[in-house]
C-alpha positions in Angstrom: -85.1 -84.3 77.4 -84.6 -83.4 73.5 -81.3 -85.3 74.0 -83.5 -88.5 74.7 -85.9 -88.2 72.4 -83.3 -88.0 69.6 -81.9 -91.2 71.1 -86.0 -92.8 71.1 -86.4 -91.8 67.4 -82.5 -93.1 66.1 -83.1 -96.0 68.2 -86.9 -96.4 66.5 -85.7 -95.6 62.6 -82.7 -97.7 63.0 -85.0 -100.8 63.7 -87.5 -100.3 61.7 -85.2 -99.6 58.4 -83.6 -102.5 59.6 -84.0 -105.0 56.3 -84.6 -108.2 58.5 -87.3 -106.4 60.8 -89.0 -105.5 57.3 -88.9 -108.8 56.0 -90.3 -110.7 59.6 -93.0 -108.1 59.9 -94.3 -109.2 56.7 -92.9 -112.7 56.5 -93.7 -113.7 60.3 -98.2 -113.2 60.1 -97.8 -115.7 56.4 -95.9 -117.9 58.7 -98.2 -117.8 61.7 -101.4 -118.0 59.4 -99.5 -121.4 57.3 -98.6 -123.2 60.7 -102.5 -122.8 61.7 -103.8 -124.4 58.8 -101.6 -126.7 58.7 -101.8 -128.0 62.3 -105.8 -127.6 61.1 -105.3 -129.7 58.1 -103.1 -132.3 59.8 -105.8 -132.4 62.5 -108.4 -132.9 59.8 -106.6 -135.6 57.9 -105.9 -138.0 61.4 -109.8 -137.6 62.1 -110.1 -138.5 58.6 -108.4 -142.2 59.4 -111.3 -144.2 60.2 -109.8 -147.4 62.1 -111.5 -150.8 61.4 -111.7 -153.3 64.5 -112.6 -156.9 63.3 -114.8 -158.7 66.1 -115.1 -162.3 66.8 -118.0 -162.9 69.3 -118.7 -166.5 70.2 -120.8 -165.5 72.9 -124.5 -164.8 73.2 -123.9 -161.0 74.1 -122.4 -157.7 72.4 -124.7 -158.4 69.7 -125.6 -154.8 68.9 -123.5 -152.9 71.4 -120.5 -151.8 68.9 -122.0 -149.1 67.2 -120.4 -147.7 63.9 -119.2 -143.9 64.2 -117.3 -141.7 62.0 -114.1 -142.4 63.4 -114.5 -146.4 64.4 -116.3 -148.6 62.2 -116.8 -152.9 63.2 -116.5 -155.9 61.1 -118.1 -159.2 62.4 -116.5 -162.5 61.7 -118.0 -166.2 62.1 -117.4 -169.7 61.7 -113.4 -169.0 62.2 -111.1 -170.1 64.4 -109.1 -167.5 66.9 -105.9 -167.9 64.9 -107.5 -167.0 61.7 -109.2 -164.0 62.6 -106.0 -162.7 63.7 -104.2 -163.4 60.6 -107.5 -162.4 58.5 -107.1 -159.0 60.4 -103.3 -158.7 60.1 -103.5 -159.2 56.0 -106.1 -156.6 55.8 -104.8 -154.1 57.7 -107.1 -153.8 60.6 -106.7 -151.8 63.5 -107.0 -154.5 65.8 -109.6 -157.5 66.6 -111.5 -158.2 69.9 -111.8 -161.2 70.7 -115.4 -162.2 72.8 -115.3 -166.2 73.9 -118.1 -168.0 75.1 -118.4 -168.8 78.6 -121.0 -169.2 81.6 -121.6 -166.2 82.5 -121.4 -162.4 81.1 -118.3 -162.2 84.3 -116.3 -165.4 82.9 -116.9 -163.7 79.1 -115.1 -160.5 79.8 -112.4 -161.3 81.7 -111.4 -163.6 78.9 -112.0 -160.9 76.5 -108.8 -160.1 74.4 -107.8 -156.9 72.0 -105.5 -157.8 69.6 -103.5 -154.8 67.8 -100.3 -154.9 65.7 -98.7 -151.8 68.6 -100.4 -150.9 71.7 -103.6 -148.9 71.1 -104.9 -145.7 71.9 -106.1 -144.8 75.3 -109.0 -143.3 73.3 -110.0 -146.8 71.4 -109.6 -148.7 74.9 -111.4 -146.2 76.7 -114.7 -147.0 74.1 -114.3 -150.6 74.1 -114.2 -150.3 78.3 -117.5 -148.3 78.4 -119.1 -150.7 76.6 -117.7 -153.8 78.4 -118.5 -151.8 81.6 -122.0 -150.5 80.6 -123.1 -154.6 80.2 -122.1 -155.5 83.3 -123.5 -152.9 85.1 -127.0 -153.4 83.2 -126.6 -157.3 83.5 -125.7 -157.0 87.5 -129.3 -154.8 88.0 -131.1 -156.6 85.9 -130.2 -159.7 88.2 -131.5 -157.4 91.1 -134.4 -157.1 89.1 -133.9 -153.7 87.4 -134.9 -153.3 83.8 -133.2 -152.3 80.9 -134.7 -148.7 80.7 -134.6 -148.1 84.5 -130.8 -148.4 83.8 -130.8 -146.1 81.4 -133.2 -143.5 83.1 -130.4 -143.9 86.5 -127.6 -143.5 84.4 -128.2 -140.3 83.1 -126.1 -137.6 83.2 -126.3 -134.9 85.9 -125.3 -131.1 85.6 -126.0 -129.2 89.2 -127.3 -125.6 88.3 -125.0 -122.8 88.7 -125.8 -119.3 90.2 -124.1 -116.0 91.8 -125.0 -114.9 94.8 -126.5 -112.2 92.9 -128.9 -114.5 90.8 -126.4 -114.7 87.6 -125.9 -117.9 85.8 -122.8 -118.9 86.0 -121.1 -121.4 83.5 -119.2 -124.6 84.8 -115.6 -124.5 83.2 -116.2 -120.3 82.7 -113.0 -119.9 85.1 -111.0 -121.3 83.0 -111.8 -119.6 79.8 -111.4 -116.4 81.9 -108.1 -117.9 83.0 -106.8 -118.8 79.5 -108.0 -115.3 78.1 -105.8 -113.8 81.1 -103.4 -116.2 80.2 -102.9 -115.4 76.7 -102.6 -111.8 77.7 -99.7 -113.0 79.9 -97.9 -114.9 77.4 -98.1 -111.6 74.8 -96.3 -110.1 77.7 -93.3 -112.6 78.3 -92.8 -113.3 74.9 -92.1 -109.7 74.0 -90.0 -109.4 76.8 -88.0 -112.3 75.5 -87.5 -111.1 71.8 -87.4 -107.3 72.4 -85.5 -107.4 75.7 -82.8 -109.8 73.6 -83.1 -106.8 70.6 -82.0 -104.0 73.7 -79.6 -106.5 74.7 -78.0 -106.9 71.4 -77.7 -103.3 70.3 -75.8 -102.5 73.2 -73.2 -104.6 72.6 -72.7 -104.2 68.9 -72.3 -99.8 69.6 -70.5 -101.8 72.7 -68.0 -104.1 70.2 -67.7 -101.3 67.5 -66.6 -98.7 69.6 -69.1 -96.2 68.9 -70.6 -95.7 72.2 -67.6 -94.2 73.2 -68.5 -91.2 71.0 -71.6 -91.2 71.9 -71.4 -91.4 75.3 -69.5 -87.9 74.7 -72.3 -86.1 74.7 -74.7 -88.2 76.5 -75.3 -89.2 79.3 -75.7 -93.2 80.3 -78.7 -93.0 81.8 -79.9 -91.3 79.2 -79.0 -93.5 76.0 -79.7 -96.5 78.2 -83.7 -95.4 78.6 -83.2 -94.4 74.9 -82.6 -98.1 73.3 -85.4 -99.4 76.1 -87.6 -96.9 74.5 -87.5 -96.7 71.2 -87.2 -100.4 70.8 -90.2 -101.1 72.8 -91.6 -98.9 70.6 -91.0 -100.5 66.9 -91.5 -103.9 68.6 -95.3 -102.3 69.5 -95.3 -101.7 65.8 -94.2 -104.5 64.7 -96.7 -106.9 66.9 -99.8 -104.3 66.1 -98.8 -105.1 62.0 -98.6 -109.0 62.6 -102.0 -108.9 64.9 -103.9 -106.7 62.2 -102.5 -108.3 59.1 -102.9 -111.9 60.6 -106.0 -111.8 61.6 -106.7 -110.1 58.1 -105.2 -113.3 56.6 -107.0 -115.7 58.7 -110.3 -114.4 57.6 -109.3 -114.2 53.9 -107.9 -118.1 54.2 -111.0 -118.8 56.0 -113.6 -117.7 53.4 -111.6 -118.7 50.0 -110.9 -122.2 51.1 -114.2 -122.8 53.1 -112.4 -123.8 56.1 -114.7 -124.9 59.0 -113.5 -122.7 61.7 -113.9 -125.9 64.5 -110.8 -127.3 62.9 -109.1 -124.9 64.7 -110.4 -126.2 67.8 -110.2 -129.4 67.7 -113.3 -130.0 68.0 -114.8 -133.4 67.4 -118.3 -133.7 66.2 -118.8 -137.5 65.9 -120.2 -139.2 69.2 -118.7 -141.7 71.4 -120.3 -145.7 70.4 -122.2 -145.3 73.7 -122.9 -141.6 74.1 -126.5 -140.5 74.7 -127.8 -137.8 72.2 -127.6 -134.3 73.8 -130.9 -132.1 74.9 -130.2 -129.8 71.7 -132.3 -126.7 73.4 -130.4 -127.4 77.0 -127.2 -127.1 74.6 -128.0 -124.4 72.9 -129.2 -122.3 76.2 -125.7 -123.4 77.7 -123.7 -122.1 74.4 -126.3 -119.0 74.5 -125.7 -118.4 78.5 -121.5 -119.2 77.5 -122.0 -116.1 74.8 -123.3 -113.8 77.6 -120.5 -114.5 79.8 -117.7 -113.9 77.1 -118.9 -111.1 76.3 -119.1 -109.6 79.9 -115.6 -109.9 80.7 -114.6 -106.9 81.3 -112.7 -106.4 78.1 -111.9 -102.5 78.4 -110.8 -103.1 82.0 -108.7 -106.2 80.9 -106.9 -104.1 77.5 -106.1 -101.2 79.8 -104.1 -103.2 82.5 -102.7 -105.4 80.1 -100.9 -102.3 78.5 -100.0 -101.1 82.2 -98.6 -104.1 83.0 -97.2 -105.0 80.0 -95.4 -101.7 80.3 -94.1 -101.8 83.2 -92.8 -105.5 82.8 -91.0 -104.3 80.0 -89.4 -101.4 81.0 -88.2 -103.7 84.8 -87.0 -106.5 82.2 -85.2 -104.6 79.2 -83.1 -102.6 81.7 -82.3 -105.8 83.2 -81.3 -106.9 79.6 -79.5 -103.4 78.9 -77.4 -103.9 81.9 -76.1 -107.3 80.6 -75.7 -106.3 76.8 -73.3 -103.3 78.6 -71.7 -105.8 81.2 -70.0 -108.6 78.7 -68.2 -108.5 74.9 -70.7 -110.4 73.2 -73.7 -112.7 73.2 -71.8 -116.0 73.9 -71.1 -114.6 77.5 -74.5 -113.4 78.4 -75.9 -116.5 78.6 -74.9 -116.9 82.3 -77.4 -113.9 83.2 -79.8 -114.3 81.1 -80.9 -117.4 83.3 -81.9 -115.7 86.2 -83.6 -113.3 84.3 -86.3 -115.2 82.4 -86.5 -117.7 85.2 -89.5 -115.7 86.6 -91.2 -115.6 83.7 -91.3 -119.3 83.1 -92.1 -119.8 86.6 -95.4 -116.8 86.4 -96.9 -119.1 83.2 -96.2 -122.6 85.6 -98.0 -120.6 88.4 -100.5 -118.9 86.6 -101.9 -121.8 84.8 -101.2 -124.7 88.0 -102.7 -122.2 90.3 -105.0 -119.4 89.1 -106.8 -122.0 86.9 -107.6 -124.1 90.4 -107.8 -121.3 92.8 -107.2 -117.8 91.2 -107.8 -116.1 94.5 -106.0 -118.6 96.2 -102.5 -118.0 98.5 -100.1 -118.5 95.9 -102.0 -117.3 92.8 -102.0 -113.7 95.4 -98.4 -113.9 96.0 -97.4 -113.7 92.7 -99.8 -111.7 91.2 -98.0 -109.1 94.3 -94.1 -110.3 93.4 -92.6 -107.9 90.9 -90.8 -109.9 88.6 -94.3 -112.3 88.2 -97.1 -109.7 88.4 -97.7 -108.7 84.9 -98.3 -112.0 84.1 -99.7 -114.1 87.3 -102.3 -111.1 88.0 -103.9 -110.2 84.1 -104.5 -114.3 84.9 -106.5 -113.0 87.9 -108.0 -110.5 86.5 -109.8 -112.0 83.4 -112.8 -112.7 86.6 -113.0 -109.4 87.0 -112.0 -106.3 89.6 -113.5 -105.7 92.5 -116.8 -107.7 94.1 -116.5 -111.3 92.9 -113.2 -110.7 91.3 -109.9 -109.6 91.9 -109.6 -106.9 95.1 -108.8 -103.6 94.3 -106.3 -103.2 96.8 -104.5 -106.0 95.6 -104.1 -104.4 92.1 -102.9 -101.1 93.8 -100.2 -102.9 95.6 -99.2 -105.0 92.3 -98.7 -101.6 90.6 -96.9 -99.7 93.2 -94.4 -102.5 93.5 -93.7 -102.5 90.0 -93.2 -98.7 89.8 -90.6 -99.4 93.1 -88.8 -102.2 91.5 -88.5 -100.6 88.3 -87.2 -97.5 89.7 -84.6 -99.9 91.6 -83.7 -102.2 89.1 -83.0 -98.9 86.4 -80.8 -97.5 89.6 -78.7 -100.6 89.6 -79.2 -101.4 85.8 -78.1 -97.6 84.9 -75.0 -97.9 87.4 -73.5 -101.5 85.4 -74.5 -99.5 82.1 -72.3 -96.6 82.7 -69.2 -98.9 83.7 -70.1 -101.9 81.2 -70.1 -99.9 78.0 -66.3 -98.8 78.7 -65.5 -102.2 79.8 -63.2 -104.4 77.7 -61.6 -107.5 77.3 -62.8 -109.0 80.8 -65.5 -111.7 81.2 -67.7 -110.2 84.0 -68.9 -111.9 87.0 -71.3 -111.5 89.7 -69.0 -110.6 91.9 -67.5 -107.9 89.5 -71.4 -106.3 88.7 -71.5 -106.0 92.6 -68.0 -104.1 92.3 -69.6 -101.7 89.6 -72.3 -101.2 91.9 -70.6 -99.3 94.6 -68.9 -97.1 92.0 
């Protein structure tokens, strides 16, 4: 036991001293914070772009329907000719002109209806123009049948269906998936630890592999034992190392946040101009909605959430870094591991495709369960499950038992088999390994 500790703290100095793990614990949260702002700023500055549509109408409609907005504005032009509107629009450097002729009817006018742009335009432009187009017809077709103006507007109103629990809770359409992407952000921590730090265990193997010294130390201790050692202490400075970039950029956020005045729905996304045709919100049926939304964030179950998402994140680890130690101790150097490493993050990518294809839809659903039990997908697929809860209403208790216990199995298997290709690999030289040769090592 004292002989693996030594190992956990030498492995744990040795990467923490290390002056390139200095410089990226400091360097990498500046980095993070700078690509944020400037996808923000970017985001900011093509919002920014207002596009101008010219609009030559001959027609008796669309007279007031294309509305100005902060990100489209119109310009009408008259007494010209189709050809020089376009060539009036190309010279300024319009967006694109739309073309209304005159004709019988409103039917004939549309479908000889033209939008002219220098490249094809943007689903979300054509979209707007559409609605409108679409929005006249259908008021022009009822009012034929003898339906007003306002009657259309009262029928084609927007419609929300109240949302309950069994219980009597409110419950918030679109909530699953904020639970899901919570759980799935919690997933993605996982992988992409197991990725970099699994790679550091795998590449301090085989440089005490290429330099001879595990031979030495191998003297004295046993395989198994320096083996857990590396898995150990390096799990443990990359914990370090990702609880210094989430403190300090978070820190930085806030600091960049409050010095530059930085709206905060950059970062979202968020848009708040209105569409040309979009009907002005119930502000106190929003703000009960963001209100009710507020509630529900904050009842996740956050404690419960944090304290598997260290269990399985643990677990994962420990099942994918041995996997990783067995391969650094099975070839010469990195070029050759590239035929195992394959197989091995192969389940990861396929737990993120399942987690958010299927837990999103149907997080209690046949495959979202299967994967959440499998092993080598579990510490991702099931905190995706789990962001709804434990339990009534949420994810089955037995189900989360299972999960666990078939992690503590597989790990104990996979460091068995992992342990066995460690103590032949590391004394293995000159020989490109095969899977055929691990299975040799196996029986040894």
């Amino acid at each position: 036991m004292n002989k693996l500790l030594l190992i956990i703290k030498r492995e744990y100095l040795a990467k923490v001293r290390n002056k390139s793990f200095v410089i990226m614990t400091f360097l990498s949260p500046i980095l993070m914070v700078a690509m944020v702002i400037l996808i923000a700023f970017l985001t900011q500055l093509n919002d920014s772009e207002k596009q101008v549509i010219t609009i030559l109408n001959e027609s008796d409609f669309f007279h007031n329907e294309f509305v100005i907005t902060e990100s489209t504005s119109y310009i009408d032009f008259k007494n010209m000719s189709l050809q020089q509107a376009i060539d009036s629009t190309v010279n300024l450097g319009y967006y694109g002109l739309l073309y209304i002729p005159d004709a019988a009817t409103l039917q004939e006018i549309t479908d000889k209806s033209f939008f002219y742009t220098k490249e094809a335009p943007s689903t979300s432009t054509l979209d707007k123009i559409e609605g409108i187009f679409k929005t006249r017809l259908q008021q022009n077709r009822l009012q034929e049948l003898g339906v007003s103006k306002q009657d259309f507007l009262e029928v084609d109103k927007n419609y929300d269906i109240n949302l309950s629990t069994f219980s009597g809770d409110i419950n918030i359409k679109g909530f699953n998936e904020i639970r899901a992407f919570i759980g799935g952000g919690f997933g993605y921590l996982i992988m992409m630890f197991i990725i970099i730090y699994g790679g550091f265990v795998m590449r301090s193997v085989i440089e005490e592999k290429t330099s001879r010294i595990i031979e030495v130390i191998i003297s004295s201790v046993k395989p198994f034992q320096l083996m857990m050692g590396k898995i150990i202490g390096t799990s443990l400075a990359g914990i370090t190392q990702f609880a210094i970039w989430i403190f300090s950029a978070s820190l930085l956020m806030l600091v960049v946040i409050f010095i530059f005045d930085i709206d905060p729905a950059t970062f979202t996304g968020a848009n708040p101009s209105m569409g040309a045709m979009s009907t002005v919100p119930d502000v106190s049926m929003m703000n009960e909605k963001v209100l009710a939304l507020g509630v529900e964030i904050f009842k996740i179950p956050w404690v419960m959430l944090i304290s598997f998402f260290l269990v399985y994140f643990l677990l994962g680890y420990l099942i994918y870094s041995s996997i990783y130690a067995a391969i650094g101790a099975a070839v010469d150097n990195e070029t050759d591991t590239q035929q195992f490493i394959l197989p091995v993050i192969t389940p990861l990518m396929l737990a993120i495709y399942v987690g958010f294809f299927s837990v999103f839809n149907n997080p209690h659903g046949p495959i979202a369960v299967a994967f959440s039990l499998f092993p080598l997908t579990s510490p991702i697929v099931m905190l995706m499950r789990l962001s709804s809860g434990l339990g009534e209403g949420g994810v089955p208790i037995w189900q989360v038992v299972v999960s666990i216990l078939l992690l503590i199995i597989t790990f104990m298997g996979i460091v068995w088999f992992a342990a066995k290709i460690y103590r032949i690999g590391i004394l293995m030289y000159g020989k490109k390994p095969s899977y055929k040769e691990l299975y040799k090592w196996l029986k040894y």
